[in-house]
MMTF fields as JSON, N, C-alpha, C and O atoms, coordinates in Angstrom:
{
  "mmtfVersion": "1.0.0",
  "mmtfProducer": "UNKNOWN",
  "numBonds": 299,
  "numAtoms": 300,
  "numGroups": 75,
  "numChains": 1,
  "numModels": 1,
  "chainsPerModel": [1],
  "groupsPerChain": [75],
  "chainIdList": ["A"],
  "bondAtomList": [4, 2, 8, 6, 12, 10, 16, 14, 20, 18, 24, 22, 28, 26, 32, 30, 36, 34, 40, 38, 44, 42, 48, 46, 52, 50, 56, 54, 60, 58, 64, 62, 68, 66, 72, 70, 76, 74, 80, 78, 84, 82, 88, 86, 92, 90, 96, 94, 100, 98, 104, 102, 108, 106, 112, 110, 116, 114, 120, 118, 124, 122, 128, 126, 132, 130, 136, 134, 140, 138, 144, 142, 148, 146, 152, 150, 156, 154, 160, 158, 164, 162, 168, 166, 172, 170, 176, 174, 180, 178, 184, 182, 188, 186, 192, 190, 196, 194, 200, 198, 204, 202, 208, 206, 212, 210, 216, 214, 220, 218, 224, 222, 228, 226, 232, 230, 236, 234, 240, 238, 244, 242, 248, 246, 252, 250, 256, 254, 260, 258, 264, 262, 268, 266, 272, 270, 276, 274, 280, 278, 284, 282, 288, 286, 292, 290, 296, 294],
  "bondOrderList": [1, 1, 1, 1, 1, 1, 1, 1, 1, 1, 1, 1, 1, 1, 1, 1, 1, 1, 1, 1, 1, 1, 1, 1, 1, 1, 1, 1, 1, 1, 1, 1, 1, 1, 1, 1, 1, 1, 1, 1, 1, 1, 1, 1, 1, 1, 1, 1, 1, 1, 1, 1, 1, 1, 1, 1, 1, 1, 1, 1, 1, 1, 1, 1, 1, 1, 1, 1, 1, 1, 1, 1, 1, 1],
  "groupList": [{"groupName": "UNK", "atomNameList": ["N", "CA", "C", "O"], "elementList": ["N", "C", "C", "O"], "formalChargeList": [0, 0, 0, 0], "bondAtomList": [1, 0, 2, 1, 3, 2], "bondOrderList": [1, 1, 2], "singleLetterCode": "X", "chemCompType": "L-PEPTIDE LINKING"}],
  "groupTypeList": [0, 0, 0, 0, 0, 0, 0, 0, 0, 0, 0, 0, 0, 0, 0, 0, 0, 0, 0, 0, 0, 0, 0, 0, 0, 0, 0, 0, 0, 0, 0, 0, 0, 0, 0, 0, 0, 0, 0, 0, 0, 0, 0, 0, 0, 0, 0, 0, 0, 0, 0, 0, 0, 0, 0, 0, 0, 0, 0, 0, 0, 0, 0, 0, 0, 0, 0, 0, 0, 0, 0, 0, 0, 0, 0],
  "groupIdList": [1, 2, 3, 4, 5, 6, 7, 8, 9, 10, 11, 12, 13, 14, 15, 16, 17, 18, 19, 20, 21, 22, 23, 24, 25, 26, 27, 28, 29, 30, 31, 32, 33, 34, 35, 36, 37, 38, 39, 40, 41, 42, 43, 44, 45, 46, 47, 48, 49, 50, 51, 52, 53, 54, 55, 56, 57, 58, 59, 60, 61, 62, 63, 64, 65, 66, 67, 68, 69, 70, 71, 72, 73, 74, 75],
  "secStructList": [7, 3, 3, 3, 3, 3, 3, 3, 3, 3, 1, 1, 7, 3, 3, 3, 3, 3, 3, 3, 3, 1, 1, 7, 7, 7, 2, 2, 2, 2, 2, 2, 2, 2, 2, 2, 2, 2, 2, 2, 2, 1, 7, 7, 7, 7, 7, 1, 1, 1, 7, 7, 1, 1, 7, 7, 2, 2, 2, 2, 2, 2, 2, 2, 2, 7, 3, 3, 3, 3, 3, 3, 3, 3, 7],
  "xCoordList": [81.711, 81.948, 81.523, 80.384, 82.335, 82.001, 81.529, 81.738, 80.68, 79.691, 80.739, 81.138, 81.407, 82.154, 81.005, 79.961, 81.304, 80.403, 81.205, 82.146, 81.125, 82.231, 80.881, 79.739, 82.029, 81.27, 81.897, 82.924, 80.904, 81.354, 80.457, 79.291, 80.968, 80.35, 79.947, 80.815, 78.74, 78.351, 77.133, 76.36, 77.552, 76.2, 76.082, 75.19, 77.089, 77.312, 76.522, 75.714, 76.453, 75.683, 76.973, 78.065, 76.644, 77.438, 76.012, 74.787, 77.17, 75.794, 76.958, 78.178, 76.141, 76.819, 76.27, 75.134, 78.051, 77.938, 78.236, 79.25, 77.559, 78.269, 78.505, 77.721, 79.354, 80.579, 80.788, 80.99, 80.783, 80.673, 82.407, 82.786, 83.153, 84.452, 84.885, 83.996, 85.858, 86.309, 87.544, 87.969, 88.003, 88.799, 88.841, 88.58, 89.112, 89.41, 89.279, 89.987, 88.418, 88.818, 89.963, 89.746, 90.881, 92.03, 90.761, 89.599, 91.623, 91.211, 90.397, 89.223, 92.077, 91.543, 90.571, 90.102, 90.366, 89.079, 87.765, 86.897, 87.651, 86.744, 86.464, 85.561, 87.426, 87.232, 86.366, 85.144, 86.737, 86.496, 84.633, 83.78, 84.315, 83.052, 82.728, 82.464, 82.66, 81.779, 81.465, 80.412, 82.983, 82.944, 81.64, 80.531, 81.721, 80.84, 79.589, 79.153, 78.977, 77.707, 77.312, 76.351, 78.221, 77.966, 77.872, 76.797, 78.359, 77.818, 76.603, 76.005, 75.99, 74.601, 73.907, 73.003, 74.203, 72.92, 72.857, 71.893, 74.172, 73.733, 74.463, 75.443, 73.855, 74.189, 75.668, 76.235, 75.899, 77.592, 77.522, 76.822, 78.201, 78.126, 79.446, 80.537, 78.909, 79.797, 80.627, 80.286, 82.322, 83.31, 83.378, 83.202, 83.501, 83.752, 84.774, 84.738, 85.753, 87.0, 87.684, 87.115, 89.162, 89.697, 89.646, 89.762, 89.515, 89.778, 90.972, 91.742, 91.414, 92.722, 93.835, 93.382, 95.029, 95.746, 95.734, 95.701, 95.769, 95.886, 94.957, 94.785, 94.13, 92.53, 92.763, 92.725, 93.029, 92.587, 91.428, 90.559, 91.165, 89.801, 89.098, 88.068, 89.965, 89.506, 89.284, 88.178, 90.417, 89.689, 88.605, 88.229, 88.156, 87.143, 85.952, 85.093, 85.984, 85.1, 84.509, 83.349, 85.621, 84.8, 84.918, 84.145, 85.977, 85.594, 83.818, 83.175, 83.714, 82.14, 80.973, 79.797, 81.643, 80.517, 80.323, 79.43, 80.851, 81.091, 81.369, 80.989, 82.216, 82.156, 83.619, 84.648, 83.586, 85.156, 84.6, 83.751, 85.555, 85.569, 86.036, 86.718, 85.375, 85.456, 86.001, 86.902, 85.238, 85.889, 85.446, 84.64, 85.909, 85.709, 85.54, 86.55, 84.429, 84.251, 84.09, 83.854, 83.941, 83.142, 81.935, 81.988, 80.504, 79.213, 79.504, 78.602],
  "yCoordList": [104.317, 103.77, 104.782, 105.249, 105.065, 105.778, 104.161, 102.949, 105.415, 104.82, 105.231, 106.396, 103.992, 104.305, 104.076, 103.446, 104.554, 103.948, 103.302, 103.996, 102.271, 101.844, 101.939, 101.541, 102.773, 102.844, 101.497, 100.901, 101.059, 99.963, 99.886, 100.279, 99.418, 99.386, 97.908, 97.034, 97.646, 96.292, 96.95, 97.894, 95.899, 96.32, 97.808, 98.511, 97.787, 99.642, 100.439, 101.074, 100.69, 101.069, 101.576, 101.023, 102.348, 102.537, 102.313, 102.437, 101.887, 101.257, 101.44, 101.444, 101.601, 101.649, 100.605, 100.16, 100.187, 99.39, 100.118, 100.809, 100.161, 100.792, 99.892, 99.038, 100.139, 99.403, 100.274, 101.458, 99.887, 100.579, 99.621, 98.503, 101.069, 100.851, 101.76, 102.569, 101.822, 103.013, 103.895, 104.996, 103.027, 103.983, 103.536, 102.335, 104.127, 104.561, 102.584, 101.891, 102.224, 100.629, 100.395, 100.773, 99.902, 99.615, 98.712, 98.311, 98.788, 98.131, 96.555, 96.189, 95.686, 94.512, 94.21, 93.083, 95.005, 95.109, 95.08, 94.23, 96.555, 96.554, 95.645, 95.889, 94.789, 93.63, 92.944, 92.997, 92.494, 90.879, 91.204, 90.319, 92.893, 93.049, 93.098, 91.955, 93.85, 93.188, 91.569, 91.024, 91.044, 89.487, 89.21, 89.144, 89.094, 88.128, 89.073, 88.672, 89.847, 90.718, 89.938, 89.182, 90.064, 89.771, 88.307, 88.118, 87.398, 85.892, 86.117, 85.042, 86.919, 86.518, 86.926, 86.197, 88.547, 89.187, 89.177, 89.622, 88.528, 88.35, 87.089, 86.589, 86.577, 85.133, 84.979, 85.479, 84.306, 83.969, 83.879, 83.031, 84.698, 84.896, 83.695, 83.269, 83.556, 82.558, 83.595, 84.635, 82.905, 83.386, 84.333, 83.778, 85.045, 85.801, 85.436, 85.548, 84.938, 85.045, 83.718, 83.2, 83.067, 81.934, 82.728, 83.952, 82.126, 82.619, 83.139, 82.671, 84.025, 84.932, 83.576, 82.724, 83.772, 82.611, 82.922, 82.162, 84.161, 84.622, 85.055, 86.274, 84.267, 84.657, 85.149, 84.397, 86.665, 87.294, 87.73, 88.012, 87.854, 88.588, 89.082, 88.596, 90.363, 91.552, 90.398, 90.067, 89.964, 89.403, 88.155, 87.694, 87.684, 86.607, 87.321, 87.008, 88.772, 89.706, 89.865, 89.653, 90.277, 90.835, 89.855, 89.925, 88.427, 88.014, 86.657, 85.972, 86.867, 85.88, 86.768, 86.488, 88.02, 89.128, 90.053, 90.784, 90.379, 91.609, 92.985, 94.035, 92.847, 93.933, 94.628, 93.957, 95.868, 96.449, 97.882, 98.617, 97.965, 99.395, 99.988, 99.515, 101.606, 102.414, 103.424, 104.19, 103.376, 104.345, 103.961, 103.031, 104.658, 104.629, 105.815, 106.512, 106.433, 107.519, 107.81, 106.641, 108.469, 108.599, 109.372, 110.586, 108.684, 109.319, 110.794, 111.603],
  "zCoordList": [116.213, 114.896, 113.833, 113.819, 113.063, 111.464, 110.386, 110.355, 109.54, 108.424, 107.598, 107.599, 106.6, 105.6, 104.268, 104.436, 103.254, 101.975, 101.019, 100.634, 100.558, 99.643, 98.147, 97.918, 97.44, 96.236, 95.235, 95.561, 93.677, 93.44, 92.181, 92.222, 91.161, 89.844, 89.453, 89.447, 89.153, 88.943, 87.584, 87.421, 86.956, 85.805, 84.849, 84.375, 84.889, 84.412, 85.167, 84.489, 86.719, 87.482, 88.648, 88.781, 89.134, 90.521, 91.627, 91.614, 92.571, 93.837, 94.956, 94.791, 96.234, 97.585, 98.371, 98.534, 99.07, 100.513, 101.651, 101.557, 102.837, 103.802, 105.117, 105.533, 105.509, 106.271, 107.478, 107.208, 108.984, 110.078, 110.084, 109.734, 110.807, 110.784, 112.096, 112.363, 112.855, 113.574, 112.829, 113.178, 111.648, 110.559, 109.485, 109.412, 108.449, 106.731, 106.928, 107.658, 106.23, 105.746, 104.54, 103.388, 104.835, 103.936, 102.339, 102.265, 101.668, 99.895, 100.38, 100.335, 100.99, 101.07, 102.344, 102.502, 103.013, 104.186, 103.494, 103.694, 102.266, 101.833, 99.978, 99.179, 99.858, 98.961, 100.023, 99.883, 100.762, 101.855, 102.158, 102.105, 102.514, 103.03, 101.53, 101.157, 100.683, 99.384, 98.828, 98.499, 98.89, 98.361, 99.374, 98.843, 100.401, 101.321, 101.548, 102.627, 101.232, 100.492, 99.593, 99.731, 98.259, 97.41, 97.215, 96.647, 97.371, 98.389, 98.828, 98.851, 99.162, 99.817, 98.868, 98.462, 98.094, 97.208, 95.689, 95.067, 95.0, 94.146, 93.561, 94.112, 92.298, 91.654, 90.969, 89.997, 91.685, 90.646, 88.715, 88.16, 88.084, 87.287, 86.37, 86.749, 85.486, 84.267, 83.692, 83.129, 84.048, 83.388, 82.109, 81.024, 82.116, 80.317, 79.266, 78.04, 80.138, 79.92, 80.607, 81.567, 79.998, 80.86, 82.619, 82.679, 83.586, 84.842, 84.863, 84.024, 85.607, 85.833, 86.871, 87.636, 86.588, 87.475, 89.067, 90.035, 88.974, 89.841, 90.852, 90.83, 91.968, 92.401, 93.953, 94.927, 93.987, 94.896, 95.539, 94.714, 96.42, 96.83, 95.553, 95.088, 94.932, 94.15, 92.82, 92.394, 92.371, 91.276, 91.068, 89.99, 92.591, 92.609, 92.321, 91.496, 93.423, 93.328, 91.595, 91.242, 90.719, 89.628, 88.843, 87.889, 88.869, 87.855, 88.149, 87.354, 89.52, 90.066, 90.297, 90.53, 90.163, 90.382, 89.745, 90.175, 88.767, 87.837, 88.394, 87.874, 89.734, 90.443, 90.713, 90.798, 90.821, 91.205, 91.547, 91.043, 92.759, 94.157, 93.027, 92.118, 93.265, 92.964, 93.718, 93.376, 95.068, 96.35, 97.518, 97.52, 98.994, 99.815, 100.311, 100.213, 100.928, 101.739, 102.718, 103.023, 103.905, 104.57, 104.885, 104.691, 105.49, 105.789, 105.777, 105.998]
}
């Protein structure tokens, strides 16, 4: 298994997740392992904005977490 790092901006901060994969984790692979991280480590945040109609992974991600991928690398 490779150590991927998914980079990711929360808080005007960049911060890393890393994700054991045997290849390149596709976008919505590495939405699904942040959302459910982020479910455990940090507090659901109050809307800014009407909710988006549209609630994908990515936008549950930033609009319940204030969060959005930046990159994926590898170790």
């Amino acid at each position: 298994m490779t150590t991927w790092k998914i980079t990711y901006s929360k808080d005007e901060r960049t911060e890393v997740f890393e994700l054991q994969s045997a290849s390149k984790p596709s976008m919505e692979q590495a939405v699904a392992a942040l959302l459910k991280m982020a479910e455990k480590v940090y507090e659901r945040e109050e809307p800014r904005d009407l909710p988006n109609e549209i609630q994908t992974p990515a936008v549950r991600l930033a609009e319940c977490y204030g969060i959005t991928i930046t990159g994926i690398t590898r170790d």
